[in-house]
N, C-alpha and C positions, 0 to 999 in steps of 0.2 A: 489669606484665610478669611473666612465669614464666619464671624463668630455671634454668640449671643449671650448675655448676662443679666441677673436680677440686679436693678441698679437700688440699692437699699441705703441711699444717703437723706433717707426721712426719718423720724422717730416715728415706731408704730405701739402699740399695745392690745393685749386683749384682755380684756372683762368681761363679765357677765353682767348686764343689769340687773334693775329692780325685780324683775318677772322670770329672769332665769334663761334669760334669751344670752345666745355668745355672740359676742361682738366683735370680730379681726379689724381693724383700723390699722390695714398697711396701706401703706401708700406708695411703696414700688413700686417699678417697673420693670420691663423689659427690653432691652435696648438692644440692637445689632447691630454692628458696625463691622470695617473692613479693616485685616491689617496685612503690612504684608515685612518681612524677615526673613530670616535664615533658620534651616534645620541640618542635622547628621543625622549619619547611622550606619546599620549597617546588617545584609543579608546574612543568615550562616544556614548552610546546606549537612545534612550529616551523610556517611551512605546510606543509609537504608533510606532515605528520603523526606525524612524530617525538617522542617523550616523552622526559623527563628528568625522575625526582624526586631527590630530596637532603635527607637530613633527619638531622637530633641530638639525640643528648638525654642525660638524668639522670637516675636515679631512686635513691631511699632504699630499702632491705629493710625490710620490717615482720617483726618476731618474731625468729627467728633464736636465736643462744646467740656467744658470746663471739669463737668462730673465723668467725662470718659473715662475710661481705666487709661495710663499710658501705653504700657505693653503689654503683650498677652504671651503665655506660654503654652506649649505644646507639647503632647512624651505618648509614646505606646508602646506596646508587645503585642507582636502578632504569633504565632503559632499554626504552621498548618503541614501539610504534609502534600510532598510532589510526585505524581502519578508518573 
């Protein structure tokens, strides 16, 4: 999986100064990296034609440097209906 994240291990703040001006002082990022794990789930069909999937998972980052996340998580619901 290719993911991406705000990497937010700085202190940031915001003020106003003297004149009324705002000031955001982050200093985030954004970081993408690669990971790769395992997911489940699983398809449900109704008759009338109705879908439902459902699935989770895990996966470990390959590479990275020290502020990476370790693993990263995955989950959805899909919903659709079969012609």
């Amino acid at each position: 999986m290719l993911h991406s994240y705000e990497n937010n291990n700085y202190d940031y703040y915001d003020y106003y100064d003297m004149y009324g001006n705002y000031i955001n002082s982050n200093n985030g990022d954004t970081k993408t990296e690669f990971a790769v794990g395992i997911s489940v789930g699983g398809k449900f069909i109704s008759k009338k034609g109705f879908t439902t999937e459902i699935y989770l998972g895990v996966g470990r980052n390959l590479g990275g440097d020290n502020d990476s996340l370790e693993a990263v998580g995955r989950g959805g619901i899909s919903l659709g209906y079969r012609f």
